[in-house]
C-alpha positions in Angstrom: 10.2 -8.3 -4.8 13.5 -7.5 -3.3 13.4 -5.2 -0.1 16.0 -2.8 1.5 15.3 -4.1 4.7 15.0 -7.7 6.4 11.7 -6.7 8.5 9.6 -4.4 5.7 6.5 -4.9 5.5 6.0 -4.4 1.7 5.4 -7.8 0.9 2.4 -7.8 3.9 1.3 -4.8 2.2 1.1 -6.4 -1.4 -0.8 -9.1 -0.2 -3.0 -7.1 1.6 -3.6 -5.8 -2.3 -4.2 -9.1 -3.2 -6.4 -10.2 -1.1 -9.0 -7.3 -1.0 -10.6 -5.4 -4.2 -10.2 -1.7 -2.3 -7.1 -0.6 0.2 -7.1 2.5 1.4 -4.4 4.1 3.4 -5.9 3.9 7.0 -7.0 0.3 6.7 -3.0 0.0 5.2 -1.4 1.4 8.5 -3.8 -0.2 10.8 -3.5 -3.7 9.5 0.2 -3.2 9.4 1.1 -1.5 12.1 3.2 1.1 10.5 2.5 4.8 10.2 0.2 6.8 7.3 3.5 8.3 5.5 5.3 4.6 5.9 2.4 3.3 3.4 2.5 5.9 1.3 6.4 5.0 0.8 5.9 1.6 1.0 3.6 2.1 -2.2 6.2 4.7 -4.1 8.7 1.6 -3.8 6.3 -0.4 -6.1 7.3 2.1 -8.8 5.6 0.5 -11.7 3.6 -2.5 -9.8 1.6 0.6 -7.8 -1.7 -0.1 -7.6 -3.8 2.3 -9.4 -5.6 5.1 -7.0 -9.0 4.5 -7.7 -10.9 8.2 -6.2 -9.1 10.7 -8.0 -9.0 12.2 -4.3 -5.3 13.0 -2.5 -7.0 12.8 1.1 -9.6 10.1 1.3 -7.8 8.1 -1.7 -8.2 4.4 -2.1 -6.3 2.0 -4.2 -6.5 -1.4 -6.0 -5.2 -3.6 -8.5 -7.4 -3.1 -11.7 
């Protein structure tokens, strides 16, 4: 995975992915440090690696890798 910029945090956020069943956005910008809408682009960038949203919800959404 090839990022725009030399201190992203994308690759931090796909093993976050990896390493737990259930990420949701808070627990995304907590553990990173970043802000809510930096996540949210952080997972557009995945394009067709995005984890699958898993609640069906747009406020309290969680993802993960099915």
């Amino acid at each position: 995975m090839q990022s725009d910029r030399s201190n992203s945090k994308q690759s931090v956020l796909v093993n976050l992915f990896l390493s737990r069943p259930l990420v949701t956005v808070p627990l995304g910008f907590k553990l990173l440090k970043v802000t809510p809408k930096a996540v949210d682009f952080m997972l557009l960038q995945l394009g067709e690696a995005l984890p699958r949203e898993l609640t069906g919800r747009w406020r309290y959404r969680a993802s993960g890798i099915v």
